[in-house]
gemmi code that builds the backbone of each chain (N, CA, C; Angstrom):
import gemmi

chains = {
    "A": [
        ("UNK", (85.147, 183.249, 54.224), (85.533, 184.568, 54.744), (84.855, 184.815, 56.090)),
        ("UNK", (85.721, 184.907, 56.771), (85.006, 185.821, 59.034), (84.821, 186.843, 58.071)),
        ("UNK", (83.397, 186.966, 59.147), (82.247, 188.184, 59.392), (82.623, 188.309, 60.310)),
        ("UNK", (83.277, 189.852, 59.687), (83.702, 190.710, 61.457), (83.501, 192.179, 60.595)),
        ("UNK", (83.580, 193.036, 61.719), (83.109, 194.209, 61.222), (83.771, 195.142, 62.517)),
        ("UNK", (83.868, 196.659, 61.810), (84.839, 197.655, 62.982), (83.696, 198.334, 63.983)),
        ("UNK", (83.584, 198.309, 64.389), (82.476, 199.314, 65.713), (83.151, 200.116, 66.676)),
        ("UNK", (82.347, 200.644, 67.547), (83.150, 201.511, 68.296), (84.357, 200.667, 68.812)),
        ("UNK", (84.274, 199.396, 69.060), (85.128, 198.518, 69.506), (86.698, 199.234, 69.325)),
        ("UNK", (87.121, 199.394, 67.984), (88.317, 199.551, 67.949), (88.647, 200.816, 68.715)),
        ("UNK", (87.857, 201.713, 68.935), (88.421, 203.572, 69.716), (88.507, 203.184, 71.319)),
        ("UNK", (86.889, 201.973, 71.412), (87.071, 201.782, 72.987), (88.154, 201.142, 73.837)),
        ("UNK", (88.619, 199.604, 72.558), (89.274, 199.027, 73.507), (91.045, 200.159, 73.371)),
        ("UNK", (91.157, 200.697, 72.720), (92.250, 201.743, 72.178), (92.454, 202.805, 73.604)),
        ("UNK", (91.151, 203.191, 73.880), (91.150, 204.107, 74.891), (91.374, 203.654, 76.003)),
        ("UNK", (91.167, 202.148, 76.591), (91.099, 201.291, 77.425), (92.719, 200.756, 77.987)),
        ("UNK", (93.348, 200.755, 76.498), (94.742, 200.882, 76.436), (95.639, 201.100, 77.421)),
        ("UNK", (95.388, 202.196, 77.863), (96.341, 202.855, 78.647), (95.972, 203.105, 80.370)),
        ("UNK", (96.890, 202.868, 81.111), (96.596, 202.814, 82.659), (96.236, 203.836, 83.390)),
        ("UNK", (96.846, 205.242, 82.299), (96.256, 206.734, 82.819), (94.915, 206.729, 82.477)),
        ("UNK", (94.626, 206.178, 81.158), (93.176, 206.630, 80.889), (92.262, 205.758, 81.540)),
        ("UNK", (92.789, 204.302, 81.852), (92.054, 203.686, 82.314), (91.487, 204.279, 84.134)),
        ("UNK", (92.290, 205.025, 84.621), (92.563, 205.325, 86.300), (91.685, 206.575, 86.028)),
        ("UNK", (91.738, 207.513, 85.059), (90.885, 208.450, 84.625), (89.243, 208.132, 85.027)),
        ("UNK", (89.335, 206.997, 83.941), (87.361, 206.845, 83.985), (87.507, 206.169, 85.596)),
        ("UNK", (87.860, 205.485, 86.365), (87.460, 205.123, 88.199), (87.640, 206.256, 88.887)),
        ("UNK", (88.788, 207.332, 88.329), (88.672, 208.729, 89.223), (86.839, 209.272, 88.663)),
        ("UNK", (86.529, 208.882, 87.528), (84.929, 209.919, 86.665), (84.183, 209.148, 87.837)),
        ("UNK", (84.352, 207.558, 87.752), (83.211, 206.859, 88.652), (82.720, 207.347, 89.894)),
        ("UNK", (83.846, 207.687, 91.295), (84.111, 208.502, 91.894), (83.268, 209.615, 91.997)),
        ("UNK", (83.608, 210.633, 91.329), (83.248, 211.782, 91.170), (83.812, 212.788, 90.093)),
        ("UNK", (82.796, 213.948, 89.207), (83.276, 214.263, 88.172), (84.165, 215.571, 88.938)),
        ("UNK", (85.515, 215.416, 88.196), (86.895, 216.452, 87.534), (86.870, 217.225, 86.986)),
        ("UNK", (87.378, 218.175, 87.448), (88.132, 219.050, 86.397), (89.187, 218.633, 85.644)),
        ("UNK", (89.761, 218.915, 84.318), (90.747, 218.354, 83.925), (91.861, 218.580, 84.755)),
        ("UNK", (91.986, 219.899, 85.050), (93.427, 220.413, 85.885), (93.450, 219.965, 87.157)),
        ("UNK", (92.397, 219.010, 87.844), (92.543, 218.782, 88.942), (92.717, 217.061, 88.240)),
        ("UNK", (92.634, 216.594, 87.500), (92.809, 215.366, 87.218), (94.233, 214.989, 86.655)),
        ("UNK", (94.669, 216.503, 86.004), (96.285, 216.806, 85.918), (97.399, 216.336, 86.900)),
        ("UNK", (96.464, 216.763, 87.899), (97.657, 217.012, 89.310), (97.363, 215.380, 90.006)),
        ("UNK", (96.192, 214.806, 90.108), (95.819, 213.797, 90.344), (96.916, 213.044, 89.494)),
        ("UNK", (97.156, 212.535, 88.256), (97.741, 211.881, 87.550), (99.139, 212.367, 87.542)),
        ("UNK", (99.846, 213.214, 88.243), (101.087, 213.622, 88.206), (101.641, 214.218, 86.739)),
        ("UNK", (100.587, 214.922, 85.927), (101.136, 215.063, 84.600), (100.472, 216.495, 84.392)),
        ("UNK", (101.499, 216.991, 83.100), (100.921, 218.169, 82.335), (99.015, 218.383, 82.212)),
        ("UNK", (98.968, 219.902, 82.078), (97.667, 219.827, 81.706), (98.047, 219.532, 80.475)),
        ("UNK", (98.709, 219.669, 78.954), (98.860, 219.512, 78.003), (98.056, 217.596, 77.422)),
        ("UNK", (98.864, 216.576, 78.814), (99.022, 215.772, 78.050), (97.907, 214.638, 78.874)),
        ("UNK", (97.343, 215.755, 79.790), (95.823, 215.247, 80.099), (94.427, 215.741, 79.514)),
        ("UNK", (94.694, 216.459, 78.671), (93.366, 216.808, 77.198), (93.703, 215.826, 76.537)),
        ("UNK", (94.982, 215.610, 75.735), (95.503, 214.333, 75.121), (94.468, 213.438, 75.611)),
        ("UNK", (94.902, 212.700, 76.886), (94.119, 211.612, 77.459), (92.323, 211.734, 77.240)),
        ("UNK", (91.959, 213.018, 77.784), (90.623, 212.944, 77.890), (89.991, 213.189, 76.515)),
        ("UNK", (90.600, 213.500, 75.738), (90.004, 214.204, 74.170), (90.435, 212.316, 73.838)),
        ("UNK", (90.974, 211.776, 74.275), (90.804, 210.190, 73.269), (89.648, 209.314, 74.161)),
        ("UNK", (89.900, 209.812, 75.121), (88.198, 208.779, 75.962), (87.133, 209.592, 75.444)),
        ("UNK", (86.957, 211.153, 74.985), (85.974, 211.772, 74.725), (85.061, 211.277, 73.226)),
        ("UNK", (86.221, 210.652, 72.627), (86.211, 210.475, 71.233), (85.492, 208.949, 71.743)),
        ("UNK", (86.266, 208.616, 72.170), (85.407, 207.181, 72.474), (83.981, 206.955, 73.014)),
        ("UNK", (83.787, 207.941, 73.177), (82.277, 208.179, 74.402), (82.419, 207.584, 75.597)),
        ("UNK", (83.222, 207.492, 75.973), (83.619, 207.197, 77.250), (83.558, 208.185, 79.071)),
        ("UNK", (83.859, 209.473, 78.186), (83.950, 210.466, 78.773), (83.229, 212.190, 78.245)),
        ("UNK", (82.497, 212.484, 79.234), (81.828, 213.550, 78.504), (82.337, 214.794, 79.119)),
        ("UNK", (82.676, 215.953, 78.288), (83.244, 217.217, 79.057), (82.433, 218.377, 78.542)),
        ("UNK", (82.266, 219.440, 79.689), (81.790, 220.717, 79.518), (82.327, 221.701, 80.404)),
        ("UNK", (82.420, 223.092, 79.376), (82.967, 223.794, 79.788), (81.982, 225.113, 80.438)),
        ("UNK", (82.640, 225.469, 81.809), (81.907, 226.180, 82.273), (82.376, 227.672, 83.040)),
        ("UNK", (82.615, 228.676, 82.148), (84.008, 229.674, 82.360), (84.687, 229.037, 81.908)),
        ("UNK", (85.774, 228.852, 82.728), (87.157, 229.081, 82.357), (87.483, 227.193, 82.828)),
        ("UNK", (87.009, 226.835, 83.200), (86.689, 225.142, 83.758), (86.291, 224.069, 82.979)),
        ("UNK", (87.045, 223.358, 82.083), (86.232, 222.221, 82.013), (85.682, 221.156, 82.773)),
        ("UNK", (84.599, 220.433, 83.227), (85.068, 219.527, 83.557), (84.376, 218.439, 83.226)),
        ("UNK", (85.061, 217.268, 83.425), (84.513, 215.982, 83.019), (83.769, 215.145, 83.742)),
        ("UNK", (83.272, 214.068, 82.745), (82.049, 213.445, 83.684), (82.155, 212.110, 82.992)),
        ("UNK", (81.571, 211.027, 83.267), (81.552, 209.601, 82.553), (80.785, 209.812, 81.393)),
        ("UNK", (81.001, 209.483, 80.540), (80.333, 209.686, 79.176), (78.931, 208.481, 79.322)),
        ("UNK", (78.078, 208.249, 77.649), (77.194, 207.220, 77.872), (77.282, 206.094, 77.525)),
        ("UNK", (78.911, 205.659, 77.224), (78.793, 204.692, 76.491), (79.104, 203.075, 77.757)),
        ("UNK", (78.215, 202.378, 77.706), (78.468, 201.702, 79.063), (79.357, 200.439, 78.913)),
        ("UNK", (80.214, 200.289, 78.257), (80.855, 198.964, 77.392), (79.585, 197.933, 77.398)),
        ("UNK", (78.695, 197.874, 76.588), (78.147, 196.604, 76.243), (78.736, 195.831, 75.441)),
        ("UNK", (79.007, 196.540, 74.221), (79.328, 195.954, 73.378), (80.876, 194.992, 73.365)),
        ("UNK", (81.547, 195.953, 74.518), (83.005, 195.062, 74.663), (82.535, 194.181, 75.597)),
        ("UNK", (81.822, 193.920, 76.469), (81.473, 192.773, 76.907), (80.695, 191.978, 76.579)),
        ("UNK", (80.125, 192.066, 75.523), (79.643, 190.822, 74.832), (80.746, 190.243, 73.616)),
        ("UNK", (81.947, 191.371, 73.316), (82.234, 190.793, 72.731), (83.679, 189.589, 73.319)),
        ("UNK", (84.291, 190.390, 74.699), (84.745, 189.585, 75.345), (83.803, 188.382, 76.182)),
        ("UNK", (82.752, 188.568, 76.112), (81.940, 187.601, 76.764), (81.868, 186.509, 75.544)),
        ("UNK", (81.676, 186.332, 74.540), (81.910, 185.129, 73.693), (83.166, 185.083, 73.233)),
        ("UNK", (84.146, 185.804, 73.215), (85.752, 185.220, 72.889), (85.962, 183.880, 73.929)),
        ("UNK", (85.858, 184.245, 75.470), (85.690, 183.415, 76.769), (85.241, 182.213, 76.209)),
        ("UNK", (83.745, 182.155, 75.926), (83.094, 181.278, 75.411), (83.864, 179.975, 74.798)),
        ("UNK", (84.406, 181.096, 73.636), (84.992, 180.162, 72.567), (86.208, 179.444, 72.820)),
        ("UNK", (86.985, 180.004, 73.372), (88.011, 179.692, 74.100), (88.067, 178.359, 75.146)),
        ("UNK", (87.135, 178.713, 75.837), (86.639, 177.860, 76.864), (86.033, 176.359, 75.946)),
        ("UNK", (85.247, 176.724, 75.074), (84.928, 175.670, 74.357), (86.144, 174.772, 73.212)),
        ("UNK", (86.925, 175.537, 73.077), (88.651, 175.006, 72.092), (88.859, 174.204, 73.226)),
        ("UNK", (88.964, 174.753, 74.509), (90.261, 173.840, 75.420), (89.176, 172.829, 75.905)),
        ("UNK", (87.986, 172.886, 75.955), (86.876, 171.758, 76.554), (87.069, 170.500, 75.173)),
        ("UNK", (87.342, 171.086, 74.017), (87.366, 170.154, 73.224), (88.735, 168.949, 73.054)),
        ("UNK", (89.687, 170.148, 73.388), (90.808, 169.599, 73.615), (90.797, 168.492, 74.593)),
        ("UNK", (90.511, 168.690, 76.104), (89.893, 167.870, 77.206), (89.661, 166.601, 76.492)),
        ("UNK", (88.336, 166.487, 75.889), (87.584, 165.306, 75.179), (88.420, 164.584, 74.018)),
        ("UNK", (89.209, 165.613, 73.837), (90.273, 164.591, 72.472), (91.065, 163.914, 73.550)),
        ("UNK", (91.826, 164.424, 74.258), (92.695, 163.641, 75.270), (92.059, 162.582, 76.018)),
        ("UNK", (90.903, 162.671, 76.149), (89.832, 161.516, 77.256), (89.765, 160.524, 76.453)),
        ("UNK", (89.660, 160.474, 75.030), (88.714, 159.901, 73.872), (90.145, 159.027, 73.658)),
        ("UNK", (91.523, 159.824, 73.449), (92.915, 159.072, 73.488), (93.240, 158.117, 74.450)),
        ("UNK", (92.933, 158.537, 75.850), (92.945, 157.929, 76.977), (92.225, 156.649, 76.830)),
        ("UNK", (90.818, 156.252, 76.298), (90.135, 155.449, 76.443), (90.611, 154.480, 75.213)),
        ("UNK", (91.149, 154.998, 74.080), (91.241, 153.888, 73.699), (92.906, 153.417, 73.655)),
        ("UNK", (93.389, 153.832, 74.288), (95.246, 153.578, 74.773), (94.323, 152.049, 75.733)),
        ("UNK", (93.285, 152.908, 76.659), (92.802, 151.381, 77.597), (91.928, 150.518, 76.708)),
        ("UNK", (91.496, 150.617, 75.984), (90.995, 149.741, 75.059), (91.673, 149.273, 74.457)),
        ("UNK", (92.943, 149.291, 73.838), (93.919, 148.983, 72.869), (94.410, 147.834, 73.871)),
        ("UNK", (94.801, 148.138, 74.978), (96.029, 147.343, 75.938), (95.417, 146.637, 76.457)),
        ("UNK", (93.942, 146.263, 76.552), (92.966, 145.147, 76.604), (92.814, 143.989, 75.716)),
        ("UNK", (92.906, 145.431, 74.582), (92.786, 143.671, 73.426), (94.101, 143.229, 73.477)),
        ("UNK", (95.406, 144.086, 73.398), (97.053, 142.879, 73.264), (96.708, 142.165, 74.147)),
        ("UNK", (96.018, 142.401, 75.409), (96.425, 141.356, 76.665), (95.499, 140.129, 76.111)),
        ("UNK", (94.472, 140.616, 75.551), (93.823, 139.360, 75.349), (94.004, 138.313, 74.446)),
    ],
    "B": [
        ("UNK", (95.286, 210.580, 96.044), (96.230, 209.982, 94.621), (95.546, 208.433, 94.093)),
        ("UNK", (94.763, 208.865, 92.802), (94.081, 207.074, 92.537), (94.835, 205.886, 92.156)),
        ("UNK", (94.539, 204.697, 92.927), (95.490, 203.620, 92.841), (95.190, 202.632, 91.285)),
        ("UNK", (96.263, 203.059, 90.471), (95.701, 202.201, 89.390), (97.449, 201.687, 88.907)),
        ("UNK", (97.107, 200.911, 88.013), (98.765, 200.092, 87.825), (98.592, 199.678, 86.597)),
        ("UNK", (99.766, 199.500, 86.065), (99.943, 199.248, 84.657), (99.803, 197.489, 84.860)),
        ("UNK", (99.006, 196.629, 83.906), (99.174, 195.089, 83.665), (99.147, 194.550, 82.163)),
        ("UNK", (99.141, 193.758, 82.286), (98.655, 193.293, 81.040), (97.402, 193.687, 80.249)),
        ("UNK", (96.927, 194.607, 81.047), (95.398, 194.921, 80.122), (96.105, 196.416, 79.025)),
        ("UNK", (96.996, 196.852, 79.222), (97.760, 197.716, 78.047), (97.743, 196.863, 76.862)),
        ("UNK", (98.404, 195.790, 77.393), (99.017, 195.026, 75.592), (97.536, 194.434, 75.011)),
        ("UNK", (96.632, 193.883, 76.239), (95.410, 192.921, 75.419), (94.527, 194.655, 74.826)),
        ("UNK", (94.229, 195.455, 75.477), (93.119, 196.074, 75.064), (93.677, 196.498, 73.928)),
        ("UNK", (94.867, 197.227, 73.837), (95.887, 197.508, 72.667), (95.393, 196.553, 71.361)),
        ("UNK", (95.413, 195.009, 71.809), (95.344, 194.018, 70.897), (94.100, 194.076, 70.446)),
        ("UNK", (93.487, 194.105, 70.943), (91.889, 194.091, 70.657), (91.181, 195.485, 69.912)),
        ("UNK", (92.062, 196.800, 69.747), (91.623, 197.415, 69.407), (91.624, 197.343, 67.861)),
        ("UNK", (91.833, 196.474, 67.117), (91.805, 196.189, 65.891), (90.711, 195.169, 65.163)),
        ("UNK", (90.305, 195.671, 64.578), (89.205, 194.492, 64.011), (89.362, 193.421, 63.018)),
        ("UNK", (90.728, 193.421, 62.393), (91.704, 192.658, 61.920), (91.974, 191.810, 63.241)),
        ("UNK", (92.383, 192.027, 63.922), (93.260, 190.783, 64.951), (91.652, 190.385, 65.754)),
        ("UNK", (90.436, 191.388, 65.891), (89.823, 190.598, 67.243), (89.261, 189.479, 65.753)),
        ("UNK", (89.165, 190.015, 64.308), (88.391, 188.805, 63.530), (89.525, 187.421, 63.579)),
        ("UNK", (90.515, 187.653, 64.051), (91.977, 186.459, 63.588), (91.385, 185.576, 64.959)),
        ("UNK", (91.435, 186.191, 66.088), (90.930, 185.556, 67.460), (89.642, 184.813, 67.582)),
        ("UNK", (88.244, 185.660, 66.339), (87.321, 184.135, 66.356), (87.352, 183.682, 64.728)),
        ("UNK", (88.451, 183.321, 64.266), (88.836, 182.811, 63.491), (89.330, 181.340, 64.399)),
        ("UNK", (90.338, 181.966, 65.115), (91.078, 180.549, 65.827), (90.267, 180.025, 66.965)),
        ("UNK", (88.859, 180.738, 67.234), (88.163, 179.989, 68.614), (87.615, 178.888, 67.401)),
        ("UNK", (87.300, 178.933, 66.300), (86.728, 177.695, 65.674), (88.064, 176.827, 65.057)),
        ("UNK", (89.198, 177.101, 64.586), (90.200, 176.447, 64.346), (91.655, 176.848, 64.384)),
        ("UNK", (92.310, 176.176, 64.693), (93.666, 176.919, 64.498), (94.542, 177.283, 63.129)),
        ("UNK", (94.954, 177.712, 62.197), (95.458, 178.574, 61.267), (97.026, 178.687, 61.252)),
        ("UNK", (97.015, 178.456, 60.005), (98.884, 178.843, 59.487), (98.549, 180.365, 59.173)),
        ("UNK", (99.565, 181.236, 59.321), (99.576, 182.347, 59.112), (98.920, 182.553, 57.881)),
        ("UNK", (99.492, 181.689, 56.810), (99.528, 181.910, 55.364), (97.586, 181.917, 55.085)),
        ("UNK", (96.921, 180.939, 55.782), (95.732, 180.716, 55.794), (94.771, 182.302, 56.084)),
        ("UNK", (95.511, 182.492, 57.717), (94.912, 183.812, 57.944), (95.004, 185.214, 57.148)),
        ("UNK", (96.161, 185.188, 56.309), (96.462, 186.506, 55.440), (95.701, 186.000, 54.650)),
        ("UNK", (95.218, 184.785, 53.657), (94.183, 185.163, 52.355), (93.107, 184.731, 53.381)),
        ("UNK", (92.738, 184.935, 54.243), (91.078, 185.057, 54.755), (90.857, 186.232, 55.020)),
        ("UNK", (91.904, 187.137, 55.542), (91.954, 188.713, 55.878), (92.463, 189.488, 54.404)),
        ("UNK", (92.297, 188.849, 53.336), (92.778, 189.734, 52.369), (93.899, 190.519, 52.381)),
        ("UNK", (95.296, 189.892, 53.178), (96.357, 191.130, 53.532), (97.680, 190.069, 53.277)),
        ("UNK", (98.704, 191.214, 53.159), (99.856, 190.534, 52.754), (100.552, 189.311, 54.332)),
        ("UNK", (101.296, 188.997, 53.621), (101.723, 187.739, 54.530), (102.685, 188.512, 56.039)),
        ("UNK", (102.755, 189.669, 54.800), (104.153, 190.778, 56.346), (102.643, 191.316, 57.539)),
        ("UNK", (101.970, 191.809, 56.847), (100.752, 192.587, 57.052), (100.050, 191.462, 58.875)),
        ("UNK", (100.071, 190.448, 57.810), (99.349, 189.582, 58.890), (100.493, 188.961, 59.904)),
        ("UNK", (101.564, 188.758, 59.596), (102.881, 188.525, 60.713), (102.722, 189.417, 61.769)),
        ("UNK", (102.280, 190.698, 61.345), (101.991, 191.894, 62.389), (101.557, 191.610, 63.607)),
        ("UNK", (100.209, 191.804, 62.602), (99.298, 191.435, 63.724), (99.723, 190.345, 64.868)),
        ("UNK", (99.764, 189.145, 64.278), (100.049, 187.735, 65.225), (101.110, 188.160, 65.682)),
        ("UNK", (101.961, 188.959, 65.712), (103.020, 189.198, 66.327), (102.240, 190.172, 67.741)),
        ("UNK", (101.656, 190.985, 67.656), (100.918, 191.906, 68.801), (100.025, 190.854, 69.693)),
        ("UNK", (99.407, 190.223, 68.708), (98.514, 189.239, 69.353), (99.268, 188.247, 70.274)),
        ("UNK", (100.336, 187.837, 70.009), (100.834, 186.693, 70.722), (102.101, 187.170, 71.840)),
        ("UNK", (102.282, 189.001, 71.656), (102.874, 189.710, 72.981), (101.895, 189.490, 73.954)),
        ("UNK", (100.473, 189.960, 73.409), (99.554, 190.023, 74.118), (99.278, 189.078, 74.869)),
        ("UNK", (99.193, 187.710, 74.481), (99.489, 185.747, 75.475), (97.864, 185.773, 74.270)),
        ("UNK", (97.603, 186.333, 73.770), (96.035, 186.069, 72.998), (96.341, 184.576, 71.930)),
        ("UNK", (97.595, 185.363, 71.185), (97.649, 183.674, 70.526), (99.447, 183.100, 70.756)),
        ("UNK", (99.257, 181.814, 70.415), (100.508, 181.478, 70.458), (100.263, 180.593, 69.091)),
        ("UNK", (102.279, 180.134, 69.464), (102.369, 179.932, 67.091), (103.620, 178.788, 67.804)),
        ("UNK", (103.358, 178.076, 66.758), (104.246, 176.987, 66.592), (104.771, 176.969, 65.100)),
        ("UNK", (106.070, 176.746, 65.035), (106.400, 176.204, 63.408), (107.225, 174.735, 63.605)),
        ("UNK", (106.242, 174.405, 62.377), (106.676, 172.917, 61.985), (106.560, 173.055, 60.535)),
        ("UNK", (108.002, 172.692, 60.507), (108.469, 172.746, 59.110), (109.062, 174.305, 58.380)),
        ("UNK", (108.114, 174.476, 57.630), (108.184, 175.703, 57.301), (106.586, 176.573, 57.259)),
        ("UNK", (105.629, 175.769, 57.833), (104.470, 176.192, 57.989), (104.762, 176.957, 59.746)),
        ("UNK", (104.161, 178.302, 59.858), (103.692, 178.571, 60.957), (102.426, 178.650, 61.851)),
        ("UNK", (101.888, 177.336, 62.617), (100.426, 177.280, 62.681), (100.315, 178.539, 64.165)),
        ("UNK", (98.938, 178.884, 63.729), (98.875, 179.938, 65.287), (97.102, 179.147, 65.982)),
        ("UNK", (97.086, 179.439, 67.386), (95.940, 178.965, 68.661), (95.740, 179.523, 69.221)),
        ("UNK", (94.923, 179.769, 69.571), (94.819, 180.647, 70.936), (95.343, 180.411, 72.160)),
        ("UNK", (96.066, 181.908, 72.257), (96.896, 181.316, 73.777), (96.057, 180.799, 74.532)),
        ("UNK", (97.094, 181.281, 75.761), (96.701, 181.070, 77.193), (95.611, 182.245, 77.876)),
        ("UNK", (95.558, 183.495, 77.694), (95.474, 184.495, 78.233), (93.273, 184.189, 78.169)),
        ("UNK", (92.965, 184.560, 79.157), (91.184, 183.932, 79.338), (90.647, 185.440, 79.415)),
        ("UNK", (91.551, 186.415, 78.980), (90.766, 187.943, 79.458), (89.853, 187.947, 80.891)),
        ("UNK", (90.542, 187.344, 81.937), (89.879, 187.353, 83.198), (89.944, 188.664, 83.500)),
        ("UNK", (91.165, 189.281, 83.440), (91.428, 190.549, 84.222), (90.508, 191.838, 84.078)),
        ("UNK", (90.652, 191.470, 81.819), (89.818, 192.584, 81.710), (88.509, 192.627, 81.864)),
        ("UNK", (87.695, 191.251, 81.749), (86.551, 191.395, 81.927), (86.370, 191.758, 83.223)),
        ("UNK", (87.237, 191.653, 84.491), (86.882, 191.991, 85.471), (86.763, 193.699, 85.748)),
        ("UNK", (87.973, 194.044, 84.859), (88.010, 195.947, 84.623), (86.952, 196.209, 84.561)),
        ("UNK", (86.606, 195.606, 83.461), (84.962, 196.449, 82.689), (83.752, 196.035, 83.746)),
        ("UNK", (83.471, 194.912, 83.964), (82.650, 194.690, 85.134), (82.565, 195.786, 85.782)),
        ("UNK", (83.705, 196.029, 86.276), (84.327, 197.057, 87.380), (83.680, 198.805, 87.366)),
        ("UNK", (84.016, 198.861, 86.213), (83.559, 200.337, 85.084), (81.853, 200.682, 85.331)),
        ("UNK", (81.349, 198.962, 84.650), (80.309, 199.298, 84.547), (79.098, 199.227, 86.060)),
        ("UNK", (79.773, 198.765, 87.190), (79.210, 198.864, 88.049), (79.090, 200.242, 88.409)),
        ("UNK", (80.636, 200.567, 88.411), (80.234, 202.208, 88.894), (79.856, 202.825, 87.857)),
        ("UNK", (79.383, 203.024, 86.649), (78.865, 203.666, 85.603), (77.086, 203.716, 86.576)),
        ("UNK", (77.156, 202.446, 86.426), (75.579, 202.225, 87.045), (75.010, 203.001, 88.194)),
        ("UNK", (76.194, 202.703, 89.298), (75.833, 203.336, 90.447), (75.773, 205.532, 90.071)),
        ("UNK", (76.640, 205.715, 89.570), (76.865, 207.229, 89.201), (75.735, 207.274, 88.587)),
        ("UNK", (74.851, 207.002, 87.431), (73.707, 207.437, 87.050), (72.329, 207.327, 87.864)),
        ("UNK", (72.790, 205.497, 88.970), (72.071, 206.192, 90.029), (71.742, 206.563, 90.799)),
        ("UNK", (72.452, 207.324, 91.057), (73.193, 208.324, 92.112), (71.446, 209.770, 91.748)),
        ("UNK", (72.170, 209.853, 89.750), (71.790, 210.899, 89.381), (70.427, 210.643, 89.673)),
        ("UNK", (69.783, 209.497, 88.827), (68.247, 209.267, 88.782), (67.938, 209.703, 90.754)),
        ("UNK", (68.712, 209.237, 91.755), (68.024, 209.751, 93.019), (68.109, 211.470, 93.164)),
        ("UNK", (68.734, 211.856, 92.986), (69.099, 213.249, 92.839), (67.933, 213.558, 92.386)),
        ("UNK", (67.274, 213.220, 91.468), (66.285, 213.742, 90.053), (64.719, 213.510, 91.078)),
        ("UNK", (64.533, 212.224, 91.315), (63.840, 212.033, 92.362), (63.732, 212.782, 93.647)),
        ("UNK", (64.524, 213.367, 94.052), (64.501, 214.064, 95.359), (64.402, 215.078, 95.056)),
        ("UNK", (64.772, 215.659, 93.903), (64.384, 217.013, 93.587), (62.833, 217.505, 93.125)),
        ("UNK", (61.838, 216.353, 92.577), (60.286, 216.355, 92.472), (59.575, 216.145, 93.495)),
        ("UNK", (60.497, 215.185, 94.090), (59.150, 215.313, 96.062), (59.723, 216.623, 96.325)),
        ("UNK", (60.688, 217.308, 96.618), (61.127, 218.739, 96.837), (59.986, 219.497, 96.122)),
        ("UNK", (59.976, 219.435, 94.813), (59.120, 220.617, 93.885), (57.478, 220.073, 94.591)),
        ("UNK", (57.015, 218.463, 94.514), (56.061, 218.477, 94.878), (55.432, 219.236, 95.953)),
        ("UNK", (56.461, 218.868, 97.199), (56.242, 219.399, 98.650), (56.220, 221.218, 98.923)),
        ("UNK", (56.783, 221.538, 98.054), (56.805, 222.967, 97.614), (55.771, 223.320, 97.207)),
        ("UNK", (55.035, 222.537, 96.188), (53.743, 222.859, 95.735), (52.659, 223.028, 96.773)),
        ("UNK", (52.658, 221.847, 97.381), (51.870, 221.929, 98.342), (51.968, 222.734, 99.869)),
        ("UNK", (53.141, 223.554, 99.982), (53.703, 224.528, 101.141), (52.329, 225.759, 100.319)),
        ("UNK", (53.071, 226.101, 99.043), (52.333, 227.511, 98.507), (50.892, 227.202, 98.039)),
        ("UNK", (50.535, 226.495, 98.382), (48.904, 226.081, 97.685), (48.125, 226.241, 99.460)),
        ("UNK", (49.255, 225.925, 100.286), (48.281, 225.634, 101.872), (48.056, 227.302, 102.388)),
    ],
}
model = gemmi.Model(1)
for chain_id, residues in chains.items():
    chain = gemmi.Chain(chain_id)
    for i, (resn, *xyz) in enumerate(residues, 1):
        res = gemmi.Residue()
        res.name, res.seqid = resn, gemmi.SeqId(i, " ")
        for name, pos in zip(("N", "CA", "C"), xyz):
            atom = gemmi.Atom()
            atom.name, atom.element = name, gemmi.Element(name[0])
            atom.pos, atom.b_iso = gemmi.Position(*pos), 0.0
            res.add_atom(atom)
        chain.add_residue(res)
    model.add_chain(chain)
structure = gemmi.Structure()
structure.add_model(model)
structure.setup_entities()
């Protein structure tokens, strides 16, 4: 049985998903938003930019406070470590399947020339 | 208006947001798998796990061959270059924005210091 287990992983890479939310957190990097100015930025409803920010909020991705009548947002604390370590050894592994692959084909190669040595001989 | 674009990082982060499919992905960095294999290692029905490998392999994460009536699945092609480069991306400016803040925080105590020492002279 894989040992795997759910972590924030599944909300982050979920939130990561999407090209609005993703353009969201480089507009936070930038400088922090108001939602309604991140509305108009993104060409969309205020409706269906809480949507957006209430699913990065959930993720910790994005942190919001309200101040009057203003929310606004800011980069949350969550700094993807964890998705980059966990894409940092998928790479790994990957890299190590097709390196192996490499060495099966070399290992074929050598003895196709070893083989056609001994008929000749 | 922020420049961001829809790519392939919709379908992979999408893919990855499951902890079912990212466990199927280092399942296959150590071997490759008939479907039938991966549904009783994931405890799930055979439709259940078609799913998944079906998202996974929109995604380029895995690809599937059938021979015979077995369907074996590998890991694609896809090296998550892009996204690791996103997140890179994220977390640089995550970095720089906090320290941005930490100078802010700093300039505001030589301020209080220098203040101290205005009303003390």
């Amino acid at each position: 049985m894989v040992q795997y287990k759910a972590t924030h992983l599944d909300a982050t890479f979920a939130a990561l998903s999407d090209a609005t939310r993703r353009g969201v957190l480089e507009q936070l990097g930038r400088a922090d938003s108001s939602i309604t100015d991140l509305a108009e930025k993104f060409h969309m409803t205020l409706t269906g930019m809480k949507k957006h920010i209430s699913v990065l909020e959930q993720a910790g991705l994005v942190a919001t406070k309200k101040v009057g009548r203003v929310r606004t947002c800011k980069l949350g604390s969550r700094q993807l470590a964890e998705e980059t370590a966990w894409i940092e050894a998928y790479r790994a592994r990957w890299a190590s399947r097709f390196d192996a692959l490499d060495d099966l084909v070399e290992e074929l190669k050598q003895k196709e020339k070893s083989d056609g040595r001994k008929s000749k001989a």
